[in-house]
KOLPAKOL-289983 format. One line per field, with one value per residue (C-alpha): residue number from 1; x, y, z. Coordinates in nm, 4 decimals. Layout:
BEGIN
i: c(NUM ...)
X: c(X ...)
Y: c(Y ...)
Z: c(Z ...)
This chain:
BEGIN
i: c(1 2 3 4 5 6 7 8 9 10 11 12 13 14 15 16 17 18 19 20 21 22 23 24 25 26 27 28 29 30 31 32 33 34 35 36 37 38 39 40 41 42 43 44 45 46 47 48 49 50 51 52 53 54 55 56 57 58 59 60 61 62 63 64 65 66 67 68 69 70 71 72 73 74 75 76 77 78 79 80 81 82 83 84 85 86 87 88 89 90 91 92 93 94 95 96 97 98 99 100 101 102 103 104 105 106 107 108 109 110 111 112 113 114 115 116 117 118 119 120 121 122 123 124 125 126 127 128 129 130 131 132 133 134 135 136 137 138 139 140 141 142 143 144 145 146 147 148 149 150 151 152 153 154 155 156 157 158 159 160 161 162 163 164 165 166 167 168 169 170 171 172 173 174 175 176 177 178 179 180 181 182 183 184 185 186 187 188 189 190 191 192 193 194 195 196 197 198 199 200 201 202 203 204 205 206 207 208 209 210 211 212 213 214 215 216 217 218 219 220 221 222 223 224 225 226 227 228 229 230 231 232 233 234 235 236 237 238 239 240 241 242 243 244 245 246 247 248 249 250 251 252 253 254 255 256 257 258 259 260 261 262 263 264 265 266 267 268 269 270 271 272 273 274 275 276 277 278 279 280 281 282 283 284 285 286 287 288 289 290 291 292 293 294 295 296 297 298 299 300 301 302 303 304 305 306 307 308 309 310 311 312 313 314 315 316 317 318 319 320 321 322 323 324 325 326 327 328 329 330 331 332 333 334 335 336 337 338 339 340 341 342 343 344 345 346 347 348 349 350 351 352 353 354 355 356 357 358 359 360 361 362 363 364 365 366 367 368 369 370 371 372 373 374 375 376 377 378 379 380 381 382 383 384 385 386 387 388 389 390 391 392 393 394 395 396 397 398 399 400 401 402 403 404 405 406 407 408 409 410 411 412 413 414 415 416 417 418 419 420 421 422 423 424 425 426 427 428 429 430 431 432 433 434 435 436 437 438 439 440 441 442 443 444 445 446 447 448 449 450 451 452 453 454 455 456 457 458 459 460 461 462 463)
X: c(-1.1646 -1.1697 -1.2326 -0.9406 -0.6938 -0.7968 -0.7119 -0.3608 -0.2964 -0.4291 -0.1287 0.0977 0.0876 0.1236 0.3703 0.6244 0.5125 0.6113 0.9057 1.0748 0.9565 1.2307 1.4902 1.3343 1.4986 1.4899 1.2817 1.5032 1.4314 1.1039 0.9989 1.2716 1.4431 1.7295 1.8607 2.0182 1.7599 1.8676 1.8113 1.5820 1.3420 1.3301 1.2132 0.9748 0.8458 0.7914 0.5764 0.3490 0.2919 0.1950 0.0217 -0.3174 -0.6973 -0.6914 -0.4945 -0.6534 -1.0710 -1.0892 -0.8997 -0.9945 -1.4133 -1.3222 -1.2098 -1.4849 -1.7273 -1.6357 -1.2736 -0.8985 -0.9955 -1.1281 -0.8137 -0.5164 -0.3417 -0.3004 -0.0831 0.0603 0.0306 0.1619 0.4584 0.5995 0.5545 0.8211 1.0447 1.0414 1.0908 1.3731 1.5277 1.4630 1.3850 1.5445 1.9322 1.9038 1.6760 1.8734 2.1804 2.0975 1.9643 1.6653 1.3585 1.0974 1.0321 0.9565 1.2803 1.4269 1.1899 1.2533 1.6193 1.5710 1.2634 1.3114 1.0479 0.7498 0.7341 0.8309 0.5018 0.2960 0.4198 0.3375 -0.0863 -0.0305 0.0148 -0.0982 -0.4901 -0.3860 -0.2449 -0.5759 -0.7837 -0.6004 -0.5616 -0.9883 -0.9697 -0.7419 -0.9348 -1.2615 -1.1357 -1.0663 -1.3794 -1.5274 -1.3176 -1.3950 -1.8036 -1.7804 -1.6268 -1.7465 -2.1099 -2.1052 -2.2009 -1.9585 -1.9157 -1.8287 -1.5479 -1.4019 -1.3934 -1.2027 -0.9330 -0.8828 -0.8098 -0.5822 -0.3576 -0.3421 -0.2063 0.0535 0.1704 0.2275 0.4085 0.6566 0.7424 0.8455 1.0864 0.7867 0.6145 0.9101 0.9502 0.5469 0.5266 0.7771 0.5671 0.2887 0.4057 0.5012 0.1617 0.0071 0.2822 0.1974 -0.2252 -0.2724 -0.0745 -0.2458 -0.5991 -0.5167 -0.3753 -0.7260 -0.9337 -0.7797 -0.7683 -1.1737 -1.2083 -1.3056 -1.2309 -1.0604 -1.0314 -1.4029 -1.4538 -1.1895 -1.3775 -1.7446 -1.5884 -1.6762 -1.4239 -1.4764 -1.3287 -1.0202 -0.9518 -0.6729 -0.7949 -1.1879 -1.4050 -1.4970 -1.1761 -1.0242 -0.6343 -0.6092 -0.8454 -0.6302 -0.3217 -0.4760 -0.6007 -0.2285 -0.0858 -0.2432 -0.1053 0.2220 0.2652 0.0400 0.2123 0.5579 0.6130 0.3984 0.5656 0.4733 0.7158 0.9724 1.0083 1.0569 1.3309 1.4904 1.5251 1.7845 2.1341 2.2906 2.1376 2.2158 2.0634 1.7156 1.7345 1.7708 1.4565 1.2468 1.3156 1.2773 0.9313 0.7816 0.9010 0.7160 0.4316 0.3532 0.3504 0.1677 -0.0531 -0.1208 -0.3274 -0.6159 -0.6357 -0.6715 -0.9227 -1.1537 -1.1256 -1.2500 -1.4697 -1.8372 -1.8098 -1.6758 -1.8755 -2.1805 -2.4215 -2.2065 -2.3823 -2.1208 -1.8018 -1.5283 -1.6034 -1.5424 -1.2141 -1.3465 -1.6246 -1.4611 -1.1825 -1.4757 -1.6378 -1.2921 -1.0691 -1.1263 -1.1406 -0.7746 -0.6433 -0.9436 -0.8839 -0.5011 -0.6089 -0.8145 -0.4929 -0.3416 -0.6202 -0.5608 -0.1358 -0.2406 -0.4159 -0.2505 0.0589 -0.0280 -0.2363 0.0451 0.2447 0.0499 -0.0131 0.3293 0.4088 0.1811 0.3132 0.6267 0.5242 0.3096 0.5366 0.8983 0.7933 0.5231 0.4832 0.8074 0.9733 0.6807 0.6998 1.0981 1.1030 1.4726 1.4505 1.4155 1.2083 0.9750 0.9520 0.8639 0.6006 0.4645 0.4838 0.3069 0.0201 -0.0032 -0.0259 -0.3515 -0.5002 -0.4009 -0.5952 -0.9175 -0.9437 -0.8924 -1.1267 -1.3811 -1.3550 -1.4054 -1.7180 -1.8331 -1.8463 -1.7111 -1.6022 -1.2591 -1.1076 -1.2441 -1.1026 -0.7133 -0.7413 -0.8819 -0.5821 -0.3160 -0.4187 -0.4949 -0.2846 0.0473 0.0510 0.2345 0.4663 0.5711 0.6832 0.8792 1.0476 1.1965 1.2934 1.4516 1.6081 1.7664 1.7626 1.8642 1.5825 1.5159 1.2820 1.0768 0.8028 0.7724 0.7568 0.5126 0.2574 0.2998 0.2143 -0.1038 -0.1664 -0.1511 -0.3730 -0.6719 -0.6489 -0.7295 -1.0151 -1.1305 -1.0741 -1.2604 -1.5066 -1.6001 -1.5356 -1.5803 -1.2371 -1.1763 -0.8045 -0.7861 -0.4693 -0.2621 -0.3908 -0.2977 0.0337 0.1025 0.0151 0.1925 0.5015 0.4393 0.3251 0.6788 0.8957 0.6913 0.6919 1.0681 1.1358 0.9077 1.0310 1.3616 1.2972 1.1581 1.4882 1.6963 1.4982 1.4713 1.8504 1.9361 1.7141 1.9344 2.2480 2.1828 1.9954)
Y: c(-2.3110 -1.9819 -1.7612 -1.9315 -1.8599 -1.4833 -1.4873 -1.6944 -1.3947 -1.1150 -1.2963 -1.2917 -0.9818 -0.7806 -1.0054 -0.9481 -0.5399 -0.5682 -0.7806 -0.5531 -0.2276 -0.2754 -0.2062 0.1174 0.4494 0.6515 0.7871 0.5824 0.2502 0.2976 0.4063 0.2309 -0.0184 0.1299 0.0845 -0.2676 -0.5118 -0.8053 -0.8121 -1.1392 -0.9767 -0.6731 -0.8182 -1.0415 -0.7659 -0.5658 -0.8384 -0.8733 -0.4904 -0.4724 -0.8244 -0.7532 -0.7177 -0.6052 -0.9412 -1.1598 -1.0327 -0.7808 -0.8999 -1.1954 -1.0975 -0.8842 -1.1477 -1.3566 -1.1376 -1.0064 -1.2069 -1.0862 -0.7872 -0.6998 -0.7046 -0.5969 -0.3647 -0.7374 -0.8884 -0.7290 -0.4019 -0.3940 -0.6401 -0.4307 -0.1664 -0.3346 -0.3865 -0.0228 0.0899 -0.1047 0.0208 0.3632 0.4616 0.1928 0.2824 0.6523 0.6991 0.4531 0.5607 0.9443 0.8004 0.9403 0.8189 0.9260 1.0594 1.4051 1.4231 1.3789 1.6489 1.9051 1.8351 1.8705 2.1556 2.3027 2.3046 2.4414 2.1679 1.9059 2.0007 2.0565 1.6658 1.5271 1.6551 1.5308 1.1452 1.1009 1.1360 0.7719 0.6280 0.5941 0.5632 0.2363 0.1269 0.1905 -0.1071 -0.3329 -0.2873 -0.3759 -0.6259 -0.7525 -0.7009 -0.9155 -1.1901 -1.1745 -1.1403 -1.3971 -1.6463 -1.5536 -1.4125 -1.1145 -0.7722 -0.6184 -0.3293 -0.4913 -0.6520 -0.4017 -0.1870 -0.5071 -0.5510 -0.1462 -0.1808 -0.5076 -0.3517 0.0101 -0.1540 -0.4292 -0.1217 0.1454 -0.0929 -0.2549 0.0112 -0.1109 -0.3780 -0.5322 -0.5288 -0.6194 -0.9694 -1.0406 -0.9674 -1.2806 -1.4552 -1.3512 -1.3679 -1.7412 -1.8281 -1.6628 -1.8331 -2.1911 -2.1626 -2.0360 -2.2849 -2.5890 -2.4243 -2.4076 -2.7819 -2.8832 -2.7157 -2.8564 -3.1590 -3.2039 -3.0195 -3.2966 -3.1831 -2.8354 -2.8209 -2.8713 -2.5648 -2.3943 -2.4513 -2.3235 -2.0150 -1.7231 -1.5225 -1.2183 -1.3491 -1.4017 -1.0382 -0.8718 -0.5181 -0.4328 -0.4708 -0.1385 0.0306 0.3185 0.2908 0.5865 0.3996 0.1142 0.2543 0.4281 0.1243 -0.0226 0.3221 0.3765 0.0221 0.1154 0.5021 0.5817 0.3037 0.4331 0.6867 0.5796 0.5845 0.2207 0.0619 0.3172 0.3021 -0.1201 -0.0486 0.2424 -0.0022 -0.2097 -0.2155 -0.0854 0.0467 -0.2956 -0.4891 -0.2263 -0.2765 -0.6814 -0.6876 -0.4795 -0.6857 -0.9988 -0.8912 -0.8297 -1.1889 -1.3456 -1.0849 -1.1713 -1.5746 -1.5586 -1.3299 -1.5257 -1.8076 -1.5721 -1.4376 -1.8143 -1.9005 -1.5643 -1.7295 -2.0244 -1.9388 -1.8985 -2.2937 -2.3601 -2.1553 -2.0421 -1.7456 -1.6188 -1.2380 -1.0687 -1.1486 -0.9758 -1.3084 -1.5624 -1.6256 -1.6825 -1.8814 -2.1066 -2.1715 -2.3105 -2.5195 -2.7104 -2.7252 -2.9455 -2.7847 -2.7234 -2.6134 -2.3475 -2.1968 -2.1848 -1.9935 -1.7800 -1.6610 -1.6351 -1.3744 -1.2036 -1.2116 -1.0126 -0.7479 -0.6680 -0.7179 -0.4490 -0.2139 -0.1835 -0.0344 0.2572 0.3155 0.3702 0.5438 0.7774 0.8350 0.8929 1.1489 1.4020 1.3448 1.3546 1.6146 1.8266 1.8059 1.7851 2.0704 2.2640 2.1729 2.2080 1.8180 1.6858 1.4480 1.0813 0.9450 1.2302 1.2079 0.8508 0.9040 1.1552 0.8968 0.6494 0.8858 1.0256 0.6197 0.5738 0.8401 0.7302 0.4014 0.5916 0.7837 0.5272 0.2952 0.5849 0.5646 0.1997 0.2018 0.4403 0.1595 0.1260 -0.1677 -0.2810 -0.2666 0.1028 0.2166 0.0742 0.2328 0.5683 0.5522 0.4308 0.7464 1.0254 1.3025 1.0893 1.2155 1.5294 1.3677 1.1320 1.3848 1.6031 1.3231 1.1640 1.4949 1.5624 1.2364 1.2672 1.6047 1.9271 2.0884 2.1982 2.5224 2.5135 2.7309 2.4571 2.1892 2.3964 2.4195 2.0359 1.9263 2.1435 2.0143 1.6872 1.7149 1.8452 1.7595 1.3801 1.4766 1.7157 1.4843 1.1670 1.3052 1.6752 1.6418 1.2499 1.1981 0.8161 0.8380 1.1084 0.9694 0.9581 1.2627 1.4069 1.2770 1.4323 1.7563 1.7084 1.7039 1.9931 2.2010 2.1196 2.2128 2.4889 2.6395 2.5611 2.7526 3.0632 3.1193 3.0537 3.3123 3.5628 3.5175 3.6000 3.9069 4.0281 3.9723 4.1422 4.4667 4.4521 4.4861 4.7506 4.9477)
Z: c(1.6973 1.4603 1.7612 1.9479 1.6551 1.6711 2.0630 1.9368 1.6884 1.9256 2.1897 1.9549 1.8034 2.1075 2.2880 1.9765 1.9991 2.3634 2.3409 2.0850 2.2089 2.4599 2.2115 2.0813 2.1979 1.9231 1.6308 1.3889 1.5891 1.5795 1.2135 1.0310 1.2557 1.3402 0.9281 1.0481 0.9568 0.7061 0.3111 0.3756 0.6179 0.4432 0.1632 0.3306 0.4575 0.1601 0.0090 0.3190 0.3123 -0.0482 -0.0526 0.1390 0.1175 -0.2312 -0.3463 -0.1175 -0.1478 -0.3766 -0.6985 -0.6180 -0.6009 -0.9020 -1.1380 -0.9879 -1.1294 -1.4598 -1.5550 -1.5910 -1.7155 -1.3364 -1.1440 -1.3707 -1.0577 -0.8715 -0.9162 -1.2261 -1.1738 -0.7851 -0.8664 -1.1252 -0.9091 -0.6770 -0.9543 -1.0575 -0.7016 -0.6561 -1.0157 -0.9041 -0.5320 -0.3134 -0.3802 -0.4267 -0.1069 0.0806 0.0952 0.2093 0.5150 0.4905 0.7646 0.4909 0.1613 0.3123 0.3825 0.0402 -0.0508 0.1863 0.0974 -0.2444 -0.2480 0.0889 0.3884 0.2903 -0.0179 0.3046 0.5313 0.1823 0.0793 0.4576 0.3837 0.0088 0.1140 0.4015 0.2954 0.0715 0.2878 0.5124 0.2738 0.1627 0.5609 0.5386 0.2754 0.4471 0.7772 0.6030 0.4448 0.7869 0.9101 0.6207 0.7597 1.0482 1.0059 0.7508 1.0179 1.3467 1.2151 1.4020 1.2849 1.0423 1.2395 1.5490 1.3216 1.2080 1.5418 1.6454 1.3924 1.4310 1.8145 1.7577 1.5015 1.6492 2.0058 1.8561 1.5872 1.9065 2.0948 1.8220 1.5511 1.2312 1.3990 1.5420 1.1889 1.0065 1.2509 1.2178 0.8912 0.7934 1.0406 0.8376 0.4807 0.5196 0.6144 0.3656 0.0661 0.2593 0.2917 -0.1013 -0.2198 0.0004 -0.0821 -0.4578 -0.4544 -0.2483 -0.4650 -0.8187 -0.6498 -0.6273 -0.9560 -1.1670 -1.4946 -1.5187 -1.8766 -1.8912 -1.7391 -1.9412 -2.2669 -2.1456 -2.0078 -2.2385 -2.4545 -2.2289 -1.9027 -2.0983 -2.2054 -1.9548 -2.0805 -2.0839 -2.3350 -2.5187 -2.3906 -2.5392 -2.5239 -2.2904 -1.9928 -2.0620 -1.9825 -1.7061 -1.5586 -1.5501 -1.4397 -1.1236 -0.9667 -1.1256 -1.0831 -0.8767 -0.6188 -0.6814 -0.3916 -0.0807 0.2093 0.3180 0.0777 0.1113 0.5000 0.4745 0.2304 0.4593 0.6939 0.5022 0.6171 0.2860 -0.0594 -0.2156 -0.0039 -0.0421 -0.4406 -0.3856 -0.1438 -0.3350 -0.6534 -0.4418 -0.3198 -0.6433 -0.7734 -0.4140 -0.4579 -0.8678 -0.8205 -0.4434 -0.6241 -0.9307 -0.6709 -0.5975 -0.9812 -1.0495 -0.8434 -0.9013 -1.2714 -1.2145 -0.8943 -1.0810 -1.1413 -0.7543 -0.6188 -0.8568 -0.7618 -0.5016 -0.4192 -0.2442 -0.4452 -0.1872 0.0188 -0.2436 -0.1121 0.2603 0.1119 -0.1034 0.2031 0.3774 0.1801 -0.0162 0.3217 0.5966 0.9403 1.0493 0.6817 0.6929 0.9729 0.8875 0.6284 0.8101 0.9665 0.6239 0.5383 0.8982 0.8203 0.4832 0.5991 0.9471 0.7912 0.5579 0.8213 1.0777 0.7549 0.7225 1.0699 1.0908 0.7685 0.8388 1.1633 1.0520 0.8303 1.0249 1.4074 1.2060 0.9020 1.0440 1.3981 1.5691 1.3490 1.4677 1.8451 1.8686 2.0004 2.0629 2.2951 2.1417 2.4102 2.3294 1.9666 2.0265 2.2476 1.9776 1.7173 1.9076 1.9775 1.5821 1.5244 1.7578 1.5543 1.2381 1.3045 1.4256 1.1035 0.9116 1.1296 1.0442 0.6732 0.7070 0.8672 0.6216 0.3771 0.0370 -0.2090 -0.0812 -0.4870 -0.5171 -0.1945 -0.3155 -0.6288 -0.5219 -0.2593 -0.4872 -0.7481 -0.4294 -0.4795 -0.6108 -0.9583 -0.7858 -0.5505 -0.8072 -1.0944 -0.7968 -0.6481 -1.0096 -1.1098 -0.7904 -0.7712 -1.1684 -1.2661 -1.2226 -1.1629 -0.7823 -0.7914 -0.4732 -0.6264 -0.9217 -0.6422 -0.4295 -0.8173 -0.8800 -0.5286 -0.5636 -0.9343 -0.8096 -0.5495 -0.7345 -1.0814 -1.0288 -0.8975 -1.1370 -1.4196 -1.2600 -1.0717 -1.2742 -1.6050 -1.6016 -1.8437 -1.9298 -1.8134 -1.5275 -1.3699 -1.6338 -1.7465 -1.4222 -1.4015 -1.8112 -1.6843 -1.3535 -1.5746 -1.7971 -1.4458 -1.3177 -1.6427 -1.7093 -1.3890 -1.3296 -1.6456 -1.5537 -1.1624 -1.3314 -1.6128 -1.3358 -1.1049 -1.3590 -1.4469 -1.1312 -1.0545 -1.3622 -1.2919 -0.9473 -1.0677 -1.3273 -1.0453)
């Protein structure tokens, strides 16, 4: 039965990419829809993207293991997120017309800080379609009992072909698909599961004082407001998010989805959190916690309700994957390669973006076999280099300030200093560290090329 629902979705999937790729001829159809789809699917679609492996497995395993205090990015962190996207991005982006945030940048910072931006985000963004591909491999393993491996290699192929074919239309009409499964199986599995819970309360009241605590025990304040800044910040300008809300048909309708999505995203999201809670007295001794969830669907629903919400897991992820196939995409053909290659044909630059999106999903498929925690893989993308883009793109979008050369030393800051701080000299809060001195590289530097332009325009005219 499971393995004939994967077939059903495999079907699907590419019969929707095909269907729709008829009504592709340019490089706006493909990577934001031709800016005509509808406030409801937009926002549908913004949810599906954001809610994936991390909500579904890893939060869920995290919570599972140590309490609240293990997942505060979902779905807190993340939902917000949406909110502040929509308070500050969706509008002001949308209505420029943009096709990606490299654009507003080279706009705003000129073309070298547009091809430096493209290498900036890109490296995140497939590190966090790594996660959501193993994630889908776990699934998969989990129900099938194949080798992970093999699993993974799979869900790689399926999303890379049904992404080429559809563009972001296709995603945008599978991810509602998608997104109302997902709404309709965590509800029915939490409802089963409290149902056969004999006495919740019980449970409640052995639970010790530490799995209540939403921040970590032994915490300094700074790797507490790290912890909550890398969902929220470091989440703010990826070009997943930003290319669903492109796609809207106005800049009101962009601000209404995005605030939309992170009300469906925060109460789907709270059903997981739940359940992680609770899960060491459904399902105790449990030693790889990123399968609770797939475990626990199992065992509580009978056959046809789990392997509905098997496809509910599937919906997450894919829903998610195709995203950054395509955002990704978008970035290196539209910023970097085409400007390079002197591409003006449409049909062309769709054919190019088709091909960068087959070899987005092989890198990524590489990083997933490599093999990491699915959590630690979203949070090392979410905080990858986005300190810089983040500070140049708010100060571009309400400030005065638009020296390329300051642009050009933030990107670069951004980039490395994360790093440094986490990895070198082992700081408790190396994100928002790096996004602090992110800001002070940008006003410091504006201030300085600023200072030396005026000097050197002076000594000109009293030549």
């Amino acid at each position: 039965m499971k393995g004939l629902l994967i077939v059903f979705y495999v079907i699907v999937q590419i019969f929707i990419g095909v269907y729709l790729s008829r009504k592709i001829k340019n490089e706006a159809d493909y990577f934001v829809g031709g800016r005509r789809v509808s406030f409801f699917l937009v926002s549908f679609s913004l949810f599906a993207t954001w809610f994936g492996a991390e909500t579904c497995l890893g939060s869920s395993g995290a919570v599972y293991e140590i309490g609240l205090s293990g997942s505060r990015a979902d779905p807190f962190g993340f939902s917000l997120c949406l909110f502040l996207m929509g308070f500050f991005l969706a509008g002001q982006l949308r209505k420029r017309n943009y096709l990606t945030l490299a654009d507003f940048i080279r706009d705003r910072y000129g073309r070298v800080a547009e091809k430096l931006v493209v290498w900036v985000m890109i490296p995140s963004s497939i590190i966090w379609g790594a996660a959501q591909l193993r994630a889908f491999g776990q699934i998969l393993s989990v129900s099938t009992a194949l080798p992970l491996d093999l699993m993974i290699c799979f869900s790689a192929i399926l999303v890379i072909t049904y992404t080429v074919l559809g563009g972001l239309l296709g995603d945008i009409y599978t991810d509602l698909i998608q997104g109302l499964i997902v709404v309709g199986s965590l509800i029915t599995l939490a409802i089963v599961v409290l149902t056969r819970v004999p006495d919740l309360p019980a449970i409640f009241r052995q639970m010790p004082a530490d799995r209540w605590q939403i921040l970590g025990v032994g915490e300094s304040i700074w790797e507490r407001l790290d912890r909550w800044a890398v969902p929220v910040l470091g989440s703010l300008v990826v070009q997943e998010a930003i290319s669903r809300f492109l796609a809207a048909r106005n800049p009101r309708e962009a601000v209404r989805a995005c605030h939309t999505a992170g009300g469906i995203y925060f109460f789907t999201g709270l059903i997981p959190l739940f359940l992680g809670f609770i899960g060491p007295w459904l399902l105790p001794g449990l030693t790889d916690r990123e399968q609770f969830l797939v475990v626990l669907s199992h065992q509580y629903l009978p056959g046809i309700l789990s392997v509905i919400f098997l496809g509910a897991m599937i919906s997450a992820i894919l829903s998610t994957v195709d995203s950054i196939l395509l955002a990704c995409a978008a970035l290196f053909s539209h910023n970097f390669l085409l400007p390079i290659l002197g591409i003006k044909k449409e049909k062309t630059k769709v054919l190019v973006g088709r091909t960068t999106v087959v070899i987005t999903g092989l890198i990524a498929l590489a990083i997933a076999l490599g093999g990491n925690r699915i959590y630690d893989l979203v949070l090392l993308a979410a905080a990858f280099g986005t300190s810089g883009v983040l500070v140049i793109t708010m100060f571009g979008l309400y400030s005065r300030f638009n020296s390329e050369q300051a642009a050009l030393v933030t990107l670069v800051g951004g980039l490395v200093l994360t790093p440094i701080f986490q990895l070198v000299l082992k700081f408790r809060a190396p994100f928002l560290l790096s996004v602090t001195s992110c800001l002070l590289l940008f006003v410091l530097s504006s201030y300085l090329f600023r200072k030396a332009s005026a000097e050197v325009r002076f000594a000109q005219e009293n030549r």
